[in-house]
C-alpha positions in Angstrom: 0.0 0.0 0.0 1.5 3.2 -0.9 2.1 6.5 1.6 1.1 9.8 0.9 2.3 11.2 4.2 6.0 11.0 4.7 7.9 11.3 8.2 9.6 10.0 10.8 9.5 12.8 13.5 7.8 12.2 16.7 5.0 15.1 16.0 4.2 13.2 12.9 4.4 9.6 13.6 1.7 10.9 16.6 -0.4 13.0 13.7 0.0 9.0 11.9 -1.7 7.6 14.9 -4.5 10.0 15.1 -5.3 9.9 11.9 -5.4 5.6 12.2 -8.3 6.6 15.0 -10.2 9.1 13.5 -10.0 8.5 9.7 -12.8 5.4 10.3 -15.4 7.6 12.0 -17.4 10.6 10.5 -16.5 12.8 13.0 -15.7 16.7 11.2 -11.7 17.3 11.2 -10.2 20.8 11.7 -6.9 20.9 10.9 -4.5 23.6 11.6 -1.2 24.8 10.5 1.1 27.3 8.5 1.2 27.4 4.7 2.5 24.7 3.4 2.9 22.3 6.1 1.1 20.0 4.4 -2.3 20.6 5.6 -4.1 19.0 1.7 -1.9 15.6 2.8 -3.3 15.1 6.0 -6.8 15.7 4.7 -5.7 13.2 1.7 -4.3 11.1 4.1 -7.4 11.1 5.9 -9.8 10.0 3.4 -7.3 7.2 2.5 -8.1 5.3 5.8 -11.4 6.4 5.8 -14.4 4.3 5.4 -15.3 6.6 2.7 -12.1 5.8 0.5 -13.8 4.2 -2.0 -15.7 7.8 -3.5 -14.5 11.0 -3.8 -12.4 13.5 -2.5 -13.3 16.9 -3.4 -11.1 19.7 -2.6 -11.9 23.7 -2.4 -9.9 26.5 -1.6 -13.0 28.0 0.5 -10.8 31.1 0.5 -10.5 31.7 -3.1 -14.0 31.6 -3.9 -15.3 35.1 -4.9 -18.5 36.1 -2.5 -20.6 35.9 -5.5 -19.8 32.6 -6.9 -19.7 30.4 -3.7 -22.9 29.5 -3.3 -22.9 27.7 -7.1 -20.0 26.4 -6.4 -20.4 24.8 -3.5 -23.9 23.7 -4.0 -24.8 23.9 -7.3 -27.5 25.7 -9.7 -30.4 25.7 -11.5 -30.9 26.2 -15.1 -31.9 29.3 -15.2 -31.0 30.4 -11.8 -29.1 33.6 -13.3 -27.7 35.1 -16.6 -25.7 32.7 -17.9 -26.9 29.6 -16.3 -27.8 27.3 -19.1 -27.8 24.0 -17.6 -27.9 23.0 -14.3 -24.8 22.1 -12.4 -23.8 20.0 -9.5 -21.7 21.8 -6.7 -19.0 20.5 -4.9 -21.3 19.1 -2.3 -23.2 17.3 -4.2 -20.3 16.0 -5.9 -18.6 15.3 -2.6 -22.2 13.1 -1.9 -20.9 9.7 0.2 -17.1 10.9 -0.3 -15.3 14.0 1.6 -15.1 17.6 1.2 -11.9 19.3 1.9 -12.2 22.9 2.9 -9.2 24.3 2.6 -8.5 28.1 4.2 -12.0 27.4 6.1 -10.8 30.9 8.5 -10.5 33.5 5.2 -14.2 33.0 4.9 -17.0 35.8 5.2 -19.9 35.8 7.5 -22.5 34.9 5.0 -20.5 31.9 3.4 -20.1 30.6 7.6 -23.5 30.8 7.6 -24.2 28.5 4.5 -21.7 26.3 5.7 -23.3 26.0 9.4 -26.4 25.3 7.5 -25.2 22.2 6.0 -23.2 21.2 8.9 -26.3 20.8 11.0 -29.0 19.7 8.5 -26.8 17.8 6.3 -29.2 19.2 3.1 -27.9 21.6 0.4 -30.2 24.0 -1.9 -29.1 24.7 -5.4 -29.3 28.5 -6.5 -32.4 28.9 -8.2 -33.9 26.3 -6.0 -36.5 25.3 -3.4 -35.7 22.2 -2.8 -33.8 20.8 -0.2 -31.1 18.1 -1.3 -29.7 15.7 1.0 -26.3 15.0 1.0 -23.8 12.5 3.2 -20.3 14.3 3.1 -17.7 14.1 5.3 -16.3 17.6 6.3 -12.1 18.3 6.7 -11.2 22.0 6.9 -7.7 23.4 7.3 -6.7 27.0 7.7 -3.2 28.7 9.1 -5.5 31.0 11.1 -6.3 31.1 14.9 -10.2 30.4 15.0 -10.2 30.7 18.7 -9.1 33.8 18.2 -10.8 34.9 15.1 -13.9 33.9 17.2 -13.2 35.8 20.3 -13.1 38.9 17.8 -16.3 37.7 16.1 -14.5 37.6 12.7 -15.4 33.5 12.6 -18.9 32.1 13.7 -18.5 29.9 17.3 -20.7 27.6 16.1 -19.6 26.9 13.0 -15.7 26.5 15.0 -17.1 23.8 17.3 -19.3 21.7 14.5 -15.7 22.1 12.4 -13.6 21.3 15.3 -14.8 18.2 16.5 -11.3 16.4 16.2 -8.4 19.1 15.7 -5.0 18.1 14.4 -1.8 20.6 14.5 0.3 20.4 11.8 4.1 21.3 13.5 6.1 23.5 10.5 8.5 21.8 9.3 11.0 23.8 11.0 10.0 21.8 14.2 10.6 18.9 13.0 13.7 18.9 10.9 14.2 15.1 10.9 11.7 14.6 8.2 13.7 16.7 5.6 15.7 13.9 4.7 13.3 11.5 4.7 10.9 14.0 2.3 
């Protein structure tokens, strides 16, 4: 069986073994870390041992999505639904449906898209732009961000809610930096 996550430090042999105990439940996974410790890989990594390994992985940079857009991104449109909506499409929810969703940058979010996202979180049901129906969907939620939530929510710039239904399981990612015995290995 081939590994996607490579080291030998004691931080990451300990992320190894979390991730062994939590990848086989559903439990929501917040992980937290600087740019480019490798944040994608543990989510990757993840949905590997998962029970879910069999469907899809879908992947968003939440932060990059423009304030208009995310909504038909994320869950999908309507023929119709606006000027230039001539078929209807499937979000990355939707296409996410039995798999996992990786939300990557989950703490460079605005208030409305935390919102949409809490939504889903605690109703587990989607509605396409241009909608009234209410679509069910069975997705197991990662996020990552470099952020602080905890602090971001003590300054109300990130919903509490939405923090605790993300982090239900937390993993910190140590920067490389801290543990320099993987270099070689990577």
């Amino acid at each position: 069986e081939q590994k996607i996550l490579i080291g030998t430090s004691v931080p990451m042999l300990k992320i190894l073994q979390l991730i062994s105990k939590v990848a086989k439940t559903d439990a929501n996974i917040l992980i937290t870390g600087e740019n480019g410790s490798g944040k994608e890989v543990i989510a990757r990594e993840i949905h590997r041992h998962s029970l879910r390994s069999n469907e899809v992985m879908v992947s968003v940079d939440a932060g990059a999505i423009p304030e208009t857009l995310f909504e038909s991104e994320l869950f999908g449109h309507e023929r119709g639904a606006f000027t230039g909506a001539v078929a209807d499409r499937q979000g990355r929810f939707e296409l996410a449906d039995n798999g996992t969703i990786f939300l990557d940058e989950i703490g460079e979010t605005s208030e409305n898209f935390q919102a949409k996202m809490l939504r889903v979180l605690q109703s587990g049901e989607i509605e396409k732009v241009g909608s009234t129906k209410a679509y069910k969907v069975d997705v197991r939620v990662v996020a990552a961000t470099n952020k602080n939530l905890s602090e971001l929510v003590k300054k109300k710039m990130f919903r509490e809610d939405l923090f605790y239904r993300l982090n239900v399981i937390n993993i910190e990612l140590p920067p490389l930096r801290e543990r320099k015995e993987d270099i070689k290995v990577l």
